[in-house]
C-alpha positions in Angstrom: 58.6 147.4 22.0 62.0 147.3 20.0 63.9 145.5 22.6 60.9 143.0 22.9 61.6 142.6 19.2 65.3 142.5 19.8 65.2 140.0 22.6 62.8 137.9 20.4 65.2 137.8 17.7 68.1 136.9 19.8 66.3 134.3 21.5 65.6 132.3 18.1 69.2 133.3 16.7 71.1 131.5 19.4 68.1 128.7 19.0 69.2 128.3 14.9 73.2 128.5 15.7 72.6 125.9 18.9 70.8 124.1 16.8 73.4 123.5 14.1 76.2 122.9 16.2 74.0 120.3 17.4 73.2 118.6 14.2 77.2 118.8 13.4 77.4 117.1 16.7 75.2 114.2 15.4 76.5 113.9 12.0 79.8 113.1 13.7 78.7 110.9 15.9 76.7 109.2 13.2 79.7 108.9 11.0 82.1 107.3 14.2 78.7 104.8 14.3 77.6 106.1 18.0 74.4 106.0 16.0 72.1 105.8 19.3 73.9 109.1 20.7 73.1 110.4 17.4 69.6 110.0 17.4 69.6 112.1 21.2 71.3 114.6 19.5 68.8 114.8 16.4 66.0 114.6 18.6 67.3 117.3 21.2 66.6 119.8 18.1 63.3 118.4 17.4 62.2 119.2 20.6 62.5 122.5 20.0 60.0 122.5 17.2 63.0 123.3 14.2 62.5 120.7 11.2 63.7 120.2 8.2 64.0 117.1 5.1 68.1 117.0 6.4 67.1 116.4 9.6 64.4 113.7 9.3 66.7 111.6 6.5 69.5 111.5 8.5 67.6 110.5 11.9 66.1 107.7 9.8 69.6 106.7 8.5 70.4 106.5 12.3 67.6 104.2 13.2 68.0 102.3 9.7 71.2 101.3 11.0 70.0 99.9 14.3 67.4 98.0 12.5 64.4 100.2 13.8 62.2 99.4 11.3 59.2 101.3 12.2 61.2 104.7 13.2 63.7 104.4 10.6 60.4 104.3 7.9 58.2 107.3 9.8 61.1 109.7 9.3 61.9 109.1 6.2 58.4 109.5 5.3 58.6 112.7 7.4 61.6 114.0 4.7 59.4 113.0 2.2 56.6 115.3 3.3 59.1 118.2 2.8 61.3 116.9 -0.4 58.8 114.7 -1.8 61.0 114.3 -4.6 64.4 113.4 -3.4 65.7 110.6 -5.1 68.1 110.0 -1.8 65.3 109.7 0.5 63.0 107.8 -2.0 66.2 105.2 -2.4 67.0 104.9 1.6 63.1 104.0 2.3 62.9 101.7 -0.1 65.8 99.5 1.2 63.6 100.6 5.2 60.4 98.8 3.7 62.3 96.0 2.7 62.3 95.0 6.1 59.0 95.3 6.8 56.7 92.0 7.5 53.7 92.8 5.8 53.4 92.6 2.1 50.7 95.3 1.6 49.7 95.4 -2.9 48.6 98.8 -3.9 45.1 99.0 -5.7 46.2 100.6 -8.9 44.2 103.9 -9.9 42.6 103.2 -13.9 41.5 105.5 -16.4 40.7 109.2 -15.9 41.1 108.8 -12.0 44.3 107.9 -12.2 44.8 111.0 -14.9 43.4 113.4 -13.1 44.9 112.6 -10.1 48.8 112.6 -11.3 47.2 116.1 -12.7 46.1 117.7 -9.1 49.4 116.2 -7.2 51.5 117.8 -9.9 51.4 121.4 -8.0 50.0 122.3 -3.9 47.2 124.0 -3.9 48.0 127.6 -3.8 50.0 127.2 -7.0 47.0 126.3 -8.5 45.2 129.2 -7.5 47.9 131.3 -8.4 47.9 129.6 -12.0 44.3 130.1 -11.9 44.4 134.1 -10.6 47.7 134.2 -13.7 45.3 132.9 -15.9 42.0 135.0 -14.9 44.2 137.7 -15.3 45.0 136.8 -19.2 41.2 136.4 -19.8 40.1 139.9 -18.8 42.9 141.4 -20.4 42.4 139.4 -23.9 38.9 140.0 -23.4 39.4 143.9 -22.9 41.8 143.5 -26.4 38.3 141.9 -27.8 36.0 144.6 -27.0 38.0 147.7 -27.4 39.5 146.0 -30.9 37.8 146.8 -34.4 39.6 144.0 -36.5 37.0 141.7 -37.2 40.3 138.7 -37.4 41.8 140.2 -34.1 38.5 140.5 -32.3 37.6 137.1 -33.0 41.0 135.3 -32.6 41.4 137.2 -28.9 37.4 136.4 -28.0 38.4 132.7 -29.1 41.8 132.7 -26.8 39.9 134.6 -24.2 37.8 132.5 -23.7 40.2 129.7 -23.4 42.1 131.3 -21.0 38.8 131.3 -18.9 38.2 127.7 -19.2 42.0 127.1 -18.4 41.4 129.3 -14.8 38.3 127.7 -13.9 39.8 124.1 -14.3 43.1 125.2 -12.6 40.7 126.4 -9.7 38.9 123.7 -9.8 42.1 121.5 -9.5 43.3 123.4 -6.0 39.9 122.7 -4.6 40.4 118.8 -5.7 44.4 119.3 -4.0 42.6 120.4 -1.0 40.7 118.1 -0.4 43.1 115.3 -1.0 45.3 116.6 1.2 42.3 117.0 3.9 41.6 113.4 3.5 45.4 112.6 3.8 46.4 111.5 7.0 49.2 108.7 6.8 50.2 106.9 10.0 52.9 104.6 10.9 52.9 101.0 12.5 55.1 100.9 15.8 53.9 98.1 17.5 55.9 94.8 16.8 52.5 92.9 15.9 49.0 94.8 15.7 45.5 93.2 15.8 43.7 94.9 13.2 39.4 94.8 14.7 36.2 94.9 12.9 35.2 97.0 15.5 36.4 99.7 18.0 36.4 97.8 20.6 38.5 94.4 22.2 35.6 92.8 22.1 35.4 92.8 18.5 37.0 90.0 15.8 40.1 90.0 14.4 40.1 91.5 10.9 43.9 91.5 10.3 47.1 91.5 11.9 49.7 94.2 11.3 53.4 94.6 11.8 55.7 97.4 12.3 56.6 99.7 9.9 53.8 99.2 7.7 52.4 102.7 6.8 48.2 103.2 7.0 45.6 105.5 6.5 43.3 107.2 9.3 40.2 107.2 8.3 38.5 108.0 11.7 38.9 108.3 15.7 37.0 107.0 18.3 37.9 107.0 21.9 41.5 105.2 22.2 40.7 103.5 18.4 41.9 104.6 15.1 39.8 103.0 11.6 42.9 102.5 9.2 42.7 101.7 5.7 45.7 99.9 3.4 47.3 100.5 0.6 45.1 97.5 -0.6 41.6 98.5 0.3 41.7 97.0 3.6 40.2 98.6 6.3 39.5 97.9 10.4 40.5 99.8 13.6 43.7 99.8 15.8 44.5 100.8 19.1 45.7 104.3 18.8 49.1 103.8 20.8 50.3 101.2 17.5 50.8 103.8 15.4 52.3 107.6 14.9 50.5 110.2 12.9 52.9 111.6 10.0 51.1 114.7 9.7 51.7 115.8 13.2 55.2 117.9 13.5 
């Protein structure tokens, strides 16, 4: 069983180091402009299911500089996923999306949706629940100071924060089960096709609802045979051929 173990551990050991002397490899070919040999070499490691925000931003910045709109846009996206915060990779797809045909306006979220949302994306959703257990754990134990307390002040002031604490673990909980479902519902796609005719129906036979170009990034909504329902940014929605566009959530 050991040298199982053993042979296992060598096996992914030689995998990380041949992997990084293969992304040195593309960096330098990147930097002397080979940028197509690049993008072999950066996909070589993807193949072998390693992936990281490094390695997604700077196979984008490969493609960016060929002018692949669409490809040059999905990974960036797909650095996103893991640093969703990176002001590099925010910048680099924001000069990608300028290329793009489509002028797509985002339906702005009002009121106490667009509160509470900005709320639940502010942490995953097993932070939450860890606030929420953190929490839960403050109410019992101010709750235990309550009971076991003879101070008529103290017992009221901890039955008053205990209580508060409670309310503060439910909503956190309640937030994490509002994260997950988000995140359920998420599932961002890509435009690769040149030109895609957006249908009213999941079928050829059916009108033409909108054309879309590459790059543009949708929602999935649905699947049904070789036909994907999409929605846009702008409330739009129809169905397109399944081959048009790459999943983001797939890695």
């Amino acid at each position: 069983m050991k040298t199982l173990v053993y042979i296992v551990l060598f096996f992914f050991g030689s995998l990380t180091a041949q992997n990084a002397t293969f992304f040195d490899e593309a960096n330098a070919l990147y930097n002397d402009a080979n940028y197509e040999e690049a993008i072999t070499k950066y996909e070589s490691i993807l193949k072998t299911k390693q992936h990281s925000a490094e390695l997604y931003y700077n196979l984008a910045n490969a493609h960016y500089k060929l002018n692949n709109i669409a490809p040059s846009i999905y990974y960036y996206e797909k650095a996103l996923q893991l640093k969703p915060n990176d002001k590099e990779i925010l910048n680099n797809i924001a000069y990608a999306k300028n290329m793009t045909v489509d002028a797509i306006q985002t339906v702005p979220q009002l009121g106490l949706s667009r509160f509470f949302n900005k709320v639940t994306h502010t942490l995953s959703f097993d932070n939450w629940a860890k606030l929420a257990i953190v929490l839960m754990v403050v109410f019992v134990v101010l709750f235990l100071v309550y009971y076991f307390n003879n101070g008529t002040t103290s017992k009221r002031l901890t039955f008053v924060f205990s209580f508060v604490f409670l309310f503060l673990s439910l909503f956190s909980l309640g937030l994490a089960f509002q994260k997950q479902t988000l995140d359920t519902k998420n599932n961002p796609a890509i435009v690769f096709a040149q030109e895609s005719e957006v249908k009213t129906e999941p079928n050829l036979g059916g009108s033409e609802a909108f054309l879309l170009h590459e790059g543009t990034k949708v929602q999935v909504l649905d699947t049904i045979n070789n036909w994907k329902k999409i929605k846009l940014a702008d409330g739009k929605t129809g169905w397109i051929v399944a081959s048009d566009i790459k999943l983001l959530n797939n890695f």
